[in-house]
LOPA-161049 format. One record per residue (C-alpha): residue number from 1; residue in one letter; z, y, x. Coordinates in nm, 2 decimals. Layout:
BEGIN
i/aa/pz/py/px
NUM/A/Z/Y/X
...
//
This chain:
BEGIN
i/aa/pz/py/px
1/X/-2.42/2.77/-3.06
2/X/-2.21/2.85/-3.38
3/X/-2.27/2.61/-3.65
4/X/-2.41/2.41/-3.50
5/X/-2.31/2.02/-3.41
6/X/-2.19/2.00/-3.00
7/X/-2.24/1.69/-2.81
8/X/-2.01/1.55/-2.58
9/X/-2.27/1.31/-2.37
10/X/-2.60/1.31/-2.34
11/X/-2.85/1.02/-2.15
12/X/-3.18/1.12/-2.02
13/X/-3.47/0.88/-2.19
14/X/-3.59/0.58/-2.00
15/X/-3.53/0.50/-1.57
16/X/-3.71/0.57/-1.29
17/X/-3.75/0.26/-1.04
18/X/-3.80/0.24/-0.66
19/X/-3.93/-0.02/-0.44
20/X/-3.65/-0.17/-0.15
21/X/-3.87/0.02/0.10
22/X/-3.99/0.34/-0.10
23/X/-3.95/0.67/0.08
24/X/-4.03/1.02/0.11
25/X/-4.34/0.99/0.37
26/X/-4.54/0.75/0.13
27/X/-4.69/0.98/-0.08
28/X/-4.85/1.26/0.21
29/X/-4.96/0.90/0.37
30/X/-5.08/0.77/0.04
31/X/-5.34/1.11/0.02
32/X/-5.43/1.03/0.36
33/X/-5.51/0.72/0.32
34/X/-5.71/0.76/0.00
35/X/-5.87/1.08/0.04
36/X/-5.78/1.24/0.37
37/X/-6.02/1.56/0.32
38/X/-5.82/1.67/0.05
39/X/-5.62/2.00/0.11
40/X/-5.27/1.97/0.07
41/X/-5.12/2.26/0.27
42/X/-5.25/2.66/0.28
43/X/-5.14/2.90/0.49
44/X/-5.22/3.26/0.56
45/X/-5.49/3.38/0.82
46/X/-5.62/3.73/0.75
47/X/-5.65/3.80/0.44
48/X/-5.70/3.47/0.30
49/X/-5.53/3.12/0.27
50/X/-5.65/2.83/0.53
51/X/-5.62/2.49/0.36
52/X/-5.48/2.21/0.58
53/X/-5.61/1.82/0.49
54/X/-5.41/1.54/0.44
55/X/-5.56/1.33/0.72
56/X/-5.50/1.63/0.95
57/X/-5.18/1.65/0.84
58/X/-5.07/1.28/0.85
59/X/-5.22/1.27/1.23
60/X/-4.96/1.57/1.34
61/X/-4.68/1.43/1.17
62/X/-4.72/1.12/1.32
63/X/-4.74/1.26/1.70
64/X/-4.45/1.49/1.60
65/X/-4.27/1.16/1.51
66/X/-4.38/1.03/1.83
67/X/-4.25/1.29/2.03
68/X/-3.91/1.30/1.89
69/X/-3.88/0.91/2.02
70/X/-3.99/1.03/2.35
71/X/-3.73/1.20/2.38
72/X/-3.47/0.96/2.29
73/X/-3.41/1.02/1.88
74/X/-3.28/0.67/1.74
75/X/-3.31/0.58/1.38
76/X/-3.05/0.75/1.17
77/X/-2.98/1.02/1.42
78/X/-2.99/1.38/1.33
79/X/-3.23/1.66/1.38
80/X/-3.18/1.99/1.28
81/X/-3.41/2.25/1.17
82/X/-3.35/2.66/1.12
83/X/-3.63/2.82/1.03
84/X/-3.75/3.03/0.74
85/X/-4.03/2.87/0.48
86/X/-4.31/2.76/0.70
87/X/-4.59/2.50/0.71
88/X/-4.43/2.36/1.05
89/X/-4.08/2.34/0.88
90/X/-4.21/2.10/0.65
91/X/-4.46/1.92/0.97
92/X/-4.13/1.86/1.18
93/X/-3.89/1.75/0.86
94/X/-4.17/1.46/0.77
95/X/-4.17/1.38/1.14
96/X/-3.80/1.37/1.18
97/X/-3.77/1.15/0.85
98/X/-4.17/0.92/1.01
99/X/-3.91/0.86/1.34
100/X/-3.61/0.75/1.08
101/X/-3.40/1.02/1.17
102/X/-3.22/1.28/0.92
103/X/-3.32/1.60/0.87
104/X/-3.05/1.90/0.90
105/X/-3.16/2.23/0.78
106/X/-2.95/2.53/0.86
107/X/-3.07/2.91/0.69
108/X/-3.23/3.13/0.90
109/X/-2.97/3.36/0.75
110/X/-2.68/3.16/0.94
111/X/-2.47/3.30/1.18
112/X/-2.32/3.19/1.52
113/X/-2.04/3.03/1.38
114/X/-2.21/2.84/1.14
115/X/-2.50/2.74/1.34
116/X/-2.20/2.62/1.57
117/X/-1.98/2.40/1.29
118/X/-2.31/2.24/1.15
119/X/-2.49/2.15/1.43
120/X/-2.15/2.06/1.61
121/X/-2.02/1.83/1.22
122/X/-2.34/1.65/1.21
123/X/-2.36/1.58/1.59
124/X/-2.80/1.64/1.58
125/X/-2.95/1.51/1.95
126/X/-3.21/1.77/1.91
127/X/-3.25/2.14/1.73
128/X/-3.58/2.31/1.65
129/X/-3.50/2.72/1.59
130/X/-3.80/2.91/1.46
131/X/-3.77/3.22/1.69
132/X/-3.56/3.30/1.98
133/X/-3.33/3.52/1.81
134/X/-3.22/3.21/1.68
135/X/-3.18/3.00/1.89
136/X/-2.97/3.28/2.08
137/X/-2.77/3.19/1.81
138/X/-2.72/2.84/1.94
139/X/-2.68/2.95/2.30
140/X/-2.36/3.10/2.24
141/X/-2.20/2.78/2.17
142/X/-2.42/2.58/2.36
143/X/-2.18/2.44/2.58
144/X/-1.95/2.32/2.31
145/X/-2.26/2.11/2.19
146/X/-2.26/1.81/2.37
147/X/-2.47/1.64/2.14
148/X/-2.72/1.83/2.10
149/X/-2.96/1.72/2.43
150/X/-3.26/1.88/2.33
151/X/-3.35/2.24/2.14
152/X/-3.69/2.43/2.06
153/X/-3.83/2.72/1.94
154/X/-4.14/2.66/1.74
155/X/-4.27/3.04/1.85
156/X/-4.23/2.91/2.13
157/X/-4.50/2.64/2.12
158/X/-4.27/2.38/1.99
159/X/-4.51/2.16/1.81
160/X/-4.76/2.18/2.04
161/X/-4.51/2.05/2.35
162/X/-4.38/1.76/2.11
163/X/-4.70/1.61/2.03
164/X/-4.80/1.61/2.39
165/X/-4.47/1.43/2.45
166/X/-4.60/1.20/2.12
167/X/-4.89/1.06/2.31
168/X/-4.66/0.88/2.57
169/X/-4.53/0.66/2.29
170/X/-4.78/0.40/2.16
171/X/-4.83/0.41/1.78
172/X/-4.73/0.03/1.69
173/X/-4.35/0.18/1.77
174/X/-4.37/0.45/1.48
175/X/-4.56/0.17/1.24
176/X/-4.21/0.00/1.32
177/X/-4.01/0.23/1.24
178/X/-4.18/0.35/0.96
179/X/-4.18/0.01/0.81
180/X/-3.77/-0.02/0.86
181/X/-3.70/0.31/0.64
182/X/-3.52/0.20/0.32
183/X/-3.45/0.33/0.01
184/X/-3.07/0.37/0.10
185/X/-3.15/0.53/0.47
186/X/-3.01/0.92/0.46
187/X/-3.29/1.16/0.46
188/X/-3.14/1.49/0.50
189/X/-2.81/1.65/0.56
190/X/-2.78/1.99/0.37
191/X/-2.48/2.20/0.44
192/X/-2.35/2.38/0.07
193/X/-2.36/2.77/0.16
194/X/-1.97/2.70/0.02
195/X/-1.79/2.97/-0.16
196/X/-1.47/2.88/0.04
197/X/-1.41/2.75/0.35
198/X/-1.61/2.57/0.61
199/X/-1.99/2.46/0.50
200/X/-2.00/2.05/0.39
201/X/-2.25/1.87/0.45
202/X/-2.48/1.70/0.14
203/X/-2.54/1.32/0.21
204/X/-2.86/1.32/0.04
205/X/-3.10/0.99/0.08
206/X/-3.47/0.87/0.06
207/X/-3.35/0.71/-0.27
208/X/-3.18/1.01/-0.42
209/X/-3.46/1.28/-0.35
210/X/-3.79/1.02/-0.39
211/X/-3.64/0.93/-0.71
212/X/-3.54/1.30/-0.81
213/X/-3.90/1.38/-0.74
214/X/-4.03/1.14/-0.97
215/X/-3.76/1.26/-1.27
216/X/-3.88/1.63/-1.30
217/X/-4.26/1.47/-1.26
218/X/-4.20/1.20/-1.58
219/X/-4.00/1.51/-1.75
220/X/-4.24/1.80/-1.68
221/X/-4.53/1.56/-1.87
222/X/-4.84/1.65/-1.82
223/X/-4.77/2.01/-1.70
224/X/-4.82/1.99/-1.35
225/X/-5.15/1.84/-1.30
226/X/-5.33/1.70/-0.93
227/X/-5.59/2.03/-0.96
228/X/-5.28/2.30/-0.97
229/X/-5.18/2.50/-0.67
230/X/-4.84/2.64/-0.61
231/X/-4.73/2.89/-0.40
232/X/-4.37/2.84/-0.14
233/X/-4.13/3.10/-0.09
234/X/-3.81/2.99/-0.17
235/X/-3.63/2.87/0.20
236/X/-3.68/2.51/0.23
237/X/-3.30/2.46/0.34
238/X/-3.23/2.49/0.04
239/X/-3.29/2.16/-0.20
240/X/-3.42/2.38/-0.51
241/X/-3.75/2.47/-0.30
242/X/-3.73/2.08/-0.16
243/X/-3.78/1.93/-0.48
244/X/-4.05/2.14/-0.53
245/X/-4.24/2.07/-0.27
246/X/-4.21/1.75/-0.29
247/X/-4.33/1.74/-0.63
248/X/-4.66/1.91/-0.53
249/X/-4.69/1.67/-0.28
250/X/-4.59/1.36/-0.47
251/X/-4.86/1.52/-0.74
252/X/-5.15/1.60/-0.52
253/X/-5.09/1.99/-0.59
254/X/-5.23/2.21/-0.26
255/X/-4.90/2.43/-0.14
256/X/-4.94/2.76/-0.04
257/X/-4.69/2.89/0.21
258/X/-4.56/3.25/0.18
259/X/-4.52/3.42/0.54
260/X/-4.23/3.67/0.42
261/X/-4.04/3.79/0.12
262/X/-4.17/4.16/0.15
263/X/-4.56/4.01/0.10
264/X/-4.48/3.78/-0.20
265/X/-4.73/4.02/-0.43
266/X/-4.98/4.04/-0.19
267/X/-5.04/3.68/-0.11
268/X/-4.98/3.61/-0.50
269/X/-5.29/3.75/-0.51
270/X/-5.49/3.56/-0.23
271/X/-5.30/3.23/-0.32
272/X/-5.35/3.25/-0.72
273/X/-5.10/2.97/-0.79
274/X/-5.11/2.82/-1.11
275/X/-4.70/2.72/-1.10
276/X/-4.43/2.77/-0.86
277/X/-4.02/2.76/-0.83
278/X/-3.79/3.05/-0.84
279/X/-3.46/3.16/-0.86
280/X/-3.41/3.45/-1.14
281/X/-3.35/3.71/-0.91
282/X/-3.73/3.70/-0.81
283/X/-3.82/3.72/-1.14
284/X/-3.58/4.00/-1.22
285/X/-3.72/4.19/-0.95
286/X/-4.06/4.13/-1.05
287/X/-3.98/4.30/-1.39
288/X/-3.78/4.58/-1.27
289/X/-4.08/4.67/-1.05
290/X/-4.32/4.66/-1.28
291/X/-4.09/4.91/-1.51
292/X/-3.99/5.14/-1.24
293/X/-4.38/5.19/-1.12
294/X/-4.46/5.22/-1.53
295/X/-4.22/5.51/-1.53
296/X/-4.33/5.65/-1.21
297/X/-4.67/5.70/-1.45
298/X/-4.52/5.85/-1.71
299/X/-4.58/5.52/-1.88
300/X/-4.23/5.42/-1.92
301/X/-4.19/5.43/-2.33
302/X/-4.52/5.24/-2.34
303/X/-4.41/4.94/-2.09
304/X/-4.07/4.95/-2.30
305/X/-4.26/4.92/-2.63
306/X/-4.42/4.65/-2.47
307/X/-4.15/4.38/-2.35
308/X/-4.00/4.41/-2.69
309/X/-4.36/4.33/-2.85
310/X/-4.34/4.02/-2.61
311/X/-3.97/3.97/-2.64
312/X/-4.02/3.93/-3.01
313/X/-4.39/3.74/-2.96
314/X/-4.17/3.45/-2.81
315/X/-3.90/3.46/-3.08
316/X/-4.11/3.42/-3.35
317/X/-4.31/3.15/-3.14
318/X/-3.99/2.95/-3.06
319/X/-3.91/2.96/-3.51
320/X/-4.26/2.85/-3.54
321/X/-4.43/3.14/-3.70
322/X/-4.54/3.47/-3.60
323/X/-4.58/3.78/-3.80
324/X/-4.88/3.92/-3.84
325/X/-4.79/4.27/-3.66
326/X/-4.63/4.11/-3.40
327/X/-4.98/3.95/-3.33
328/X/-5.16/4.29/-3.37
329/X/-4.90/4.45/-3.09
330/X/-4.92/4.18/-2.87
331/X/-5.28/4.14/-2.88
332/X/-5.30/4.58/-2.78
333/X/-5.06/4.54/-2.52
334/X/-5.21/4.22/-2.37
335/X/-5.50/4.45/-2.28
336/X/-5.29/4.79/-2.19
337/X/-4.98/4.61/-2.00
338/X/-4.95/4.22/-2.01
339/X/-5.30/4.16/-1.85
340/X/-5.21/4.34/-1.53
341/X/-4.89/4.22/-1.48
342/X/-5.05/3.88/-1.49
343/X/-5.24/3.99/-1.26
344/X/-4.95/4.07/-1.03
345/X/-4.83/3.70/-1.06
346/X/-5.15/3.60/-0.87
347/X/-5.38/3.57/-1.21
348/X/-5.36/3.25/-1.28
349/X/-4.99/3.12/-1.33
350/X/-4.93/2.92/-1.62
351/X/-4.58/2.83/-1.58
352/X/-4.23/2.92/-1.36
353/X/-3.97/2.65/-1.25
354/X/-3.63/2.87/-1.25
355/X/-3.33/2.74/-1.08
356/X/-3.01/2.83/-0.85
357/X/-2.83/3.05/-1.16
358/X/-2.88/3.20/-1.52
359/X/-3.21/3.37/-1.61
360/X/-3.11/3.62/-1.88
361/X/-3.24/3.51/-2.24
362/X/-3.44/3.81/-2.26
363/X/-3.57/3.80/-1.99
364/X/-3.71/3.46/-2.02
365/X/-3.85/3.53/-2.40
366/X/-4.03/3.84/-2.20
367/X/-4.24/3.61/-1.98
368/X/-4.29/3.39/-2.22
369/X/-4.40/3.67/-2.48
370/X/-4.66/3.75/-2.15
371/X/-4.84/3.45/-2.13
372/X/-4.61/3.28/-1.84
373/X/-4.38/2.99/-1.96
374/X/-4.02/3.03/-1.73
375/X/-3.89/2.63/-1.72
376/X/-3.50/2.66/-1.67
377/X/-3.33/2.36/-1.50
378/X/-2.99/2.32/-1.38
379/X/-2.84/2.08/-1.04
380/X/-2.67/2.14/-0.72
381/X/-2.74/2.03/-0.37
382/X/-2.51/1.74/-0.43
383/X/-2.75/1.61/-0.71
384/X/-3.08/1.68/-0.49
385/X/-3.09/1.87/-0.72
386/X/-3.26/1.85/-1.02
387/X/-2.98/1.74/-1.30
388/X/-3.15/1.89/-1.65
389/X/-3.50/2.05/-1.70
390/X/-3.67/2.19/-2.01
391/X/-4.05/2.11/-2.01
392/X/-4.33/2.22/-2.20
393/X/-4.34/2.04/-2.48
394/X/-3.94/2.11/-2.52
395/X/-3.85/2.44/-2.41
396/X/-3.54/2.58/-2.57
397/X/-3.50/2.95/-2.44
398/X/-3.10/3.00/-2.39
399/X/-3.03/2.66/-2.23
400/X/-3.14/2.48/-1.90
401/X/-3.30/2.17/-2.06
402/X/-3.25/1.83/-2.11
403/X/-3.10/1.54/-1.93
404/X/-3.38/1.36/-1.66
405/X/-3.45/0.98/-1.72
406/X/-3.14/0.80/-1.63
407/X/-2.95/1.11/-1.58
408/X/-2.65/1.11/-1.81
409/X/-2.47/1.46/-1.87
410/X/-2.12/1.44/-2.01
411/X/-1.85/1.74/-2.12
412/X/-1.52/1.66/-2.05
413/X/-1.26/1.79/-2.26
414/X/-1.22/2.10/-2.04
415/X/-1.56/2.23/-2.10
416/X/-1.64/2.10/-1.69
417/X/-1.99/1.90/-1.71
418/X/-1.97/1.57/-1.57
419/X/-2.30/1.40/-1.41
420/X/-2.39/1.05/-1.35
421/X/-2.79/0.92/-1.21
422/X/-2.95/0.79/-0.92
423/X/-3.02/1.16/-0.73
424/X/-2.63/1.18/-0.72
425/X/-2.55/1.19/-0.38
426/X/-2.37/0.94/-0.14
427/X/-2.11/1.18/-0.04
428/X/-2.02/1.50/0.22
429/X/-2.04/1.39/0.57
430/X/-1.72/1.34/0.74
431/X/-1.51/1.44/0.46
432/X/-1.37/1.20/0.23
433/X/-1.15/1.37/0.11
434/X/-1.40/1.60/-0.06
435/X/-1.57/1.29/-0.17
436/X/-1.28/1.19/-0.35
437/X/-1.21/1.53/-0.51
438/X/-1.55/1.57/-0.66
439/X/-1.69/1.19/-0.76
440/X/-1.43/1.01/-1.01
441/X/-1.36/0.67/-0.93
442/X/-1.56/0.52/-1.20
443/X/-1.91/0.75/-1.08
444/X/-1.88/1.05/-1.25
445/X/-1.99/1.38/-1.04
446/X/-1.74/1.66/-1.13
447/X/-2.00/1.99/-1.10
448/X/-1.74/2.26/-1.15
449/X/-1.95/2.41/-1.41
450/X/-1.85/2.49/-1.79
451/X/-2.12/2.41/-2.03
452/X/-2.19/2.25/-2.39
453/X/-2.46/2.05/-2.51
454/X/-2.60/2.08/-2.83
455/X/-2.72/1.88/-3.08
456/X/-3.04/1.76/-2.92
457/X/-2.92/1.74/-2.59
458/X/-2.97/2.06/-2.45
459/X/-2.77/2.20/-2.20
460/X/-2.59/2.55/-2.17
461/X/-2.41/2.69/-1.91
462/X/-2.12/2.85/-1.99
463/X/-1.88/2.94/-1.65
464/X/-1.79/2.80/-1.37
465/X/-1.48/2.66/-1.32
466/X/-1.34/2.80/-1.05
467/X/-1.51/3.12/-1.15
468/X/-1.30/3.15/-1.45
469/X/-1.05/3.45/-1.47
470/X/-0.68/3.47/-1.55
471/X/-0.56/3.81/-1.67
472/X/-0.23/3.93/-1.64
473/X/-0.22/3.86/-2.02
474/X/-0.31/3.49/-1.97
475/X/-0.68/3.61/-2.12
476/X/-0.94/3.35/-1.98
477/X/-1.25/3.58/-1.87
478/X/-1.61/3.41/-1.76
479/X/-1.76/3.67/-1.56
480/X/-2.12/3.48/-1.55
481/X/-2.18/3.63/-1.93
482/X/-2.10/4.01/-1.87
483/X/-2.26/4.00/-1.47
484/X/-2.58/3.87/-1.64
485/X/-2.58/4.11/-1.95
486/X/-2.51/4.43/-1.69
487/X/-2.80/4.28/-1.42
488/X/-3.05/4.36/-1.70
489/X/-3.05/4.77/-1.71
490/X/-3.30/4.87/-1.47
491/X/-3.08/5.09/-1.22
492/X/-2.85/4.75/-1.19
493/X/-2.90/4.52/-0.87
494/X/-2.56/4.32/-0.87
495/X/-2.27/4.33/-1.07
496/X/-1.94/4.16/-0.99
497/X/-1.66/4.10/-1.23
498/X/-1.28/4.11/-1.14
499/X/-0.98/4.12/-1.31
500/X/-0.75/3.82/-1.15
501/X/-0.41/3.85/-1.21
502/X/-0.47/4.16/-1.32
503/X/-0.36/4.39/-1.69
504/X/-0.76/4.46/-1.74
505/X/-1.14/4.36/-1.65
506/X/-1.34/4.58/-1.41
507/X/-1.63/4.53/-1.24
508/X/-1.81/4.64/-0.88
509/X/-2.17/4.78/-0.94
510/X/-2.45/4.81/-0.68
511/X/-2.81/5.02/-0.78
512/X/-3.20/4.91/-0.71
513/X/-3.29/5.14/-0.43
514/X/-3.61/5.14/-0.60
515/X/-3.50/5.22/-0.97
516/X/-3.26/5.47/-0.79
517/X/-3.55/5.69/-0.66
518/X/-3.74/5.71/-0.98
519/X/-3.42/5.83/-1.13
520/X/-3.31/6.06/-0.89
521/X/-3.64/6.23/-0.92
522/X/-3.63/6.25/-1.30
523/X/-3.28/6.38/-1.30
524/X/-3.35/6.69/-1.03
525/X/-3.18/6.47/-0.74
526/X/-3.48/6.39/-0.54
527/X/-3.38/6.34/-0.20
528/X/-3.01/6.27/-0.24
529/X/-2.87/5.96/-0.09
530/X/-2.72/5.69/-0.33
531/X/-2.36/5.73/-0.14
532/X/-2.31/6.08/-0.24
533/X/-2.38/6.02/-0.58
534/X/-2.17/5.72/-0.67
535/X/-1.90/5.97/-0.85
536/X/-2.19/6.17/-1.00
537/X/-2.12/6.18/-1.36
538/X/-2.52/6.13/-1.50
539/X/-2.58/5.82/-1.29
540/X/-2.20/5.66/-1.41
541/X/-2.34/5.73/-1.75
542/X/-2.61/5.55/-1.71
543/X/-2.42/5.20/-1.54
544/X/-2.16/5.29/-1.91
545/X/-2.47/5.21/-2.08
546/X/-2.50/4.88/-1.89
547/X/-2.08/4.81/-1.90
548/X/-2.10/4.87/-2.33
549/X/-2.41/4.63/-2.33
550/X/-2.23/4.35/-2.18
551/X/-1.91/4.43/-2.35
552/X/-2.04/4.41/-2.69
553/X/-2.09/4.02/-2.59
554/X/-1.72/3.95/-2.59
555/X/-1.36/4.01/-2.71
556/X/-1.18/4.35/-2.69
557/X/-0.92/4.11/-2.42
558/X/-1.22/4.02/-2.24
559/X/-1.41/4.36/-2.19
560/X/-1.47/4.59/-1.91
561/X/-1.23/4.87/-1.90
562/X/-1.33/4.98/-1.56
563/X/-1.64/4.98/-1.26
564/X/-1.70/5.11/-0.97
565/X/-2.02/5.22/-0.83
566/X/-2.06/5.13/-0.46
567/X/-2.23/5.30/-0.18
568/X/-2.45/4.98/-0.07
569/X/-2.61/4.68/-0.21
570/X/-2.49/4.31/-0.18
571/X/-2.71/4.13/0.14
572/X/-2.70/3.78/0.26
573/X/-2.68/3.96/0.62
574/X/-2.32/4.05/0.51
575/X/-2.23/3.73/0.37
576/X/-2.24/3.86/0.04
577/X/-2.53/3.64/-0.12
578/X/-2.62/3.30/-0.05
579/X/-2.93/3.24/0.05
580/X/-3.07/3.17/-0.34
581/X/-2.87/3.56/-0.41
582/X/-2.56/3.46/-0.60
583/X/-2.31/3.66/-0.52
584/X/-2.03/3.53/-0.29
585/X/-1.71/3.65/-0.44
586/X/-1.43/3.57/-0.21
587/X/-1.62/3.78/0.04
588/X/-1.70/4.08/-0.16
589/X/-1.35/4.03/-0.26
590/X/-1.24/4.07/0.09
591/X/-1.50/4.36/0.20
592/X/-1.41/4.59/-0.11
593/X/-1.03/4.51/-0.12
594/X/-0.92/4.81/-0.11
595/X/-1.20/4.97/-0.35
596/X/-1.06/4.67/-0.64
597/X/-0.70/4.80/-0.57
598/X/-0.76/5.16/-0.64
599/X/-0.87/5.02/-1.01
600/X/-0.57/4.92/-1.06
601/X/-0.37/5.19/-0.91
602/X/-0.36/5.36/-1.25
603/X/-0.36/5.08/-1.47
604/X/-0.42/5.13/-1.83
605/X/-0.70/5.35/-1.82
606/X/-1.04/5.30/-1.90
607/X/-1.43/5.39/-1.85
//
């Protein structure tokens, strides 16, 4: 922010404090115990949500726990879990945790070899795969797996076979074991997706996430509420959609769990959530959509006159006042456009939790200009997660919020943020070496990200270390910026920045299948496949328009001199996004070697 006075440490206000034996089971038995009719979990059957009670829950978590000491688990052993979002991932994690064993969650997006190195690295006695093409996964390597005695496949009739198995052990064993959990026992095991190298695993425990739960609850104020429903889709492996959940939970909130990414609209509908967590690649999806079905109508001016009436709604809001033609435009396109898309959201959401990368600023004045206030945070698995949040009540558009209670947010000289608070974890299993590299001797977390804090204390995210390219010219580029600036024309899906070493900055662009068809048509393509038009002059005109946007964000040094269109979008199945759909450079680096040479092959020229 130019002008304006930087900060070089921040504090979060006030502390959250735990009990010796707090843990993560004691709110779900606390709504049992008070009101055990009350529905905390929904999931789909038909066409409408089922709610599940808190007694009936607490009873199957318990047998669960049960039978996972039937079959041998001991306190602090590990359990692992792949599975996507589900209500039975979440039954078996509370019952792995009730038997005072640690929870390992592996993607359902894994393959062999990692299912291999995590399951063999955190030595887990027993494995619980949601279908059998997972746990074909497993067999592959199953006998180099000594450890792991038992495995499961919840299709299967997993649950149903391990509370039968619960009902051998008598009930005064779990009491005991629940009542020896501890603050400082290790609740879960998450393995970072990594950007290099092998997967290490997060020692995250009862302590660090209980407490994290409680931090975004004291920040959030009054926002999330016991009567408010939210709606699960994010994969519970990873600790964004964790926190969440445990939030609701901790809160009273009933969760509603999505069956599949394809039928997120759909069940928006049935659910009608009045909050849930995201990453911004959902919610950039959800407005590309809505502007390539607009233009489908013919109704594609009309939709673009419309997210700059809200784009400029929420500007004015966030200085305080708000013209009085702004109000007349917002209040006709409330009725003609904002109303509907509302209504696409489910209805009745009042607010977004947005994590796991940058949401564009636009972007995130658009929802708020429709009704829908987008909460940016910022964390990492290694700070379970939840680091900085901005709330209702202070919500500055641009950054990701403020320090959590005794969370303390420090730049170092460098630009890299430095972290220090009670949901900083313990340390990556089996490596302390990592350890070492990433907490400083006297406590401080070394996140690898570049940010600034400003003069109230709000955070923004600037780079990432490692991130950070070196030209052949010495020129320092931060390809975060320009990626996020090209993501936001409609034909865009990903965008990748390069440059390394190199006399220029290019970048690899893939298209929106879906945005692709409605231009195709429009542009007397129909029925041409994306791969034979990647040279086509029209459609490189279009992703020019995209490259000059982002460029006229930085320095001449720093701009994009040259792209590349490919054939075929970035997947996770390829490696190439992590589960929360950041891009994975050093493996698009690898796959499209040869395309990120052939920019260079002439250097000096330009798009």
């Amino acid at each position: 922010m130019s002008g304006s006075t930087q900060k070089k440490e921040m504090a979060g206000q006030g502390q959250v404090a735990l009990a010796p034996d707090a843990h993560l089971l004691q709110p779900l038995f606390e709504h049992a115990r008070k009101n055990p009719d009350k529905p905390l979990f929904s999931r789909r059957a038909g066409d409408r949500f089922e709610p599940l009670s808190a007694g009936d829950i607490a009873r199957t978590v318990r047998r669960l726990a049960r039978g996972l000491m039937a079959l041998g688990v001991e306190p602090g052993q590990r359990v692992a879990l792949m599975s996507k979002t589900r209500v039975e991932w979440v039954l078996l994690d509370y019952a792995i945790l009730a038997a005072g064993a640690t929870t390992v969650p592996i993607y359902e997006t894994s393959s062999a070899d990692q299912v291999e190195w995590i399951l063999k690295d955190s030595a887990a006695v027993v494995a619980f795969f949601e279908t059998d093409t997972l746990h074909a996964l497993y067999r592959q390597s199953a006998d180099r797996l000594p450890d792991c005695r038992h495995t499961f496949v919840i299709d299967q009739a997993a649950l149903e076979h391990l509370q039968q198995r619960g009902d051998e052990v008598d009930e005064a064993r779990l009491d005991e074991r629940l009542s020896g959990l501890r603050t400082d026992n290790l609740a879960t095991l998450i393995y970072t997706s990594g950007t290099t190298g092998r997967p290490r695993g997060c020692e995250l425990t009862h302590a660090n996430i209980r407490v994290n739960t409680l931090q975004v609850l004291a920040h959030a104020g009054g926002v999330i509420t016991e009567q408010d429903r939210t709606f699960l889709f994010l994969p519970l492996a990873h600790a964004l959609a964790k926190i969440l959940f445990l939030a609701a939970v901790e809160k009273g909130n009933t969760v509603a769990f999505a069956t599949s990414p394809g039928k997120i609209t759909e069940e928006l509908a049935m659910a009608r959530p009045t909050w849930f967590g995201t990453v911004p690649r959902v919610l950039e999806k959800v407005f590309q959509t809505a502007q390539q079905k607009a233009e489908s109508a013919g109704k594609g001016r009309v939709f673009e006159l419309a997210t700059n009436a809200a784009i400029q709604y929420s500007r004015e809001r966030s200085q305080g006042r708000i013209g009085l033609l702004t109000r007349l435009q917002h209040a006709v396109f409330d009725r003609l456009v904002y109303r509907m898309l509302r209504k696409v959201l489910g209805g009745e959401l009042q607010f977004v939790v947005s994590g796991g990368g940058p949401l564009p600023e636009r972007l995130n004045h658009f929802y708020n200009g429709l009704g829908i206030t987008v909460l940016e945070g910022y964390g990492m698995t290694e700070t379970s997660p939840v680091l900085t949040l901005n709330s209702d009540s202070s919500n500055r558009i641009g950054t990701v919020g403020q320090p959590l209670a005794g969370t303390t947010v420090r730049i170092a000289d460098d630009g890299e943020i430095l972290v220090k608070g009670p949901q900083v974890f313990v340390g990556y299993w089996n490596n302390p070496e990592a350890t070492q590299r990433t907490l400083t001797p006297d406590g401080w977390l070394q996140t690898g990200d570049l940010g600034s804090l400003d003069e109230q204390g709000f955070l923004r995210i600037t780079g990432r270390k490692k991130e950070i390219l070196v030209t052949a010219a010495g020129k320092n580029v931060a390809p975060g910026p320009l990626e996020d600036r090209i993501r936001e024309h409609p034909l865009v899906s990903q965008a990748m920045v390069v440059g390394e070493g190199k006399p220029f900055v290019s970048a690899l662009v893939t298209i929106d299948t879906g945005a692709f068809s409605n231009w195709a048509r429009k542009n007397g393509k129909d029925g041409q496949k994306l791969e034979s038009l990647v040279e086509d002059k029209a459609l490189r005109n279009e992703v020019s328009q995209a490259i000059e946007s982002a460029n006229r964000s930085v320095s001449r040094a720093e701009s994009i001199r040259k792209f590349v269109i490919l054939p075929h979008d970035f997947t996770i199945e390829r490696n190439e996004l992590t589960p929360s759909l950041k891009v994975r450079r050093h493996v698009v680096t690898q796959h499209y070697a040869q395309v990120i040479e052939h920019l260079y092959e002439r250097a000096g020229g330009g798009d």
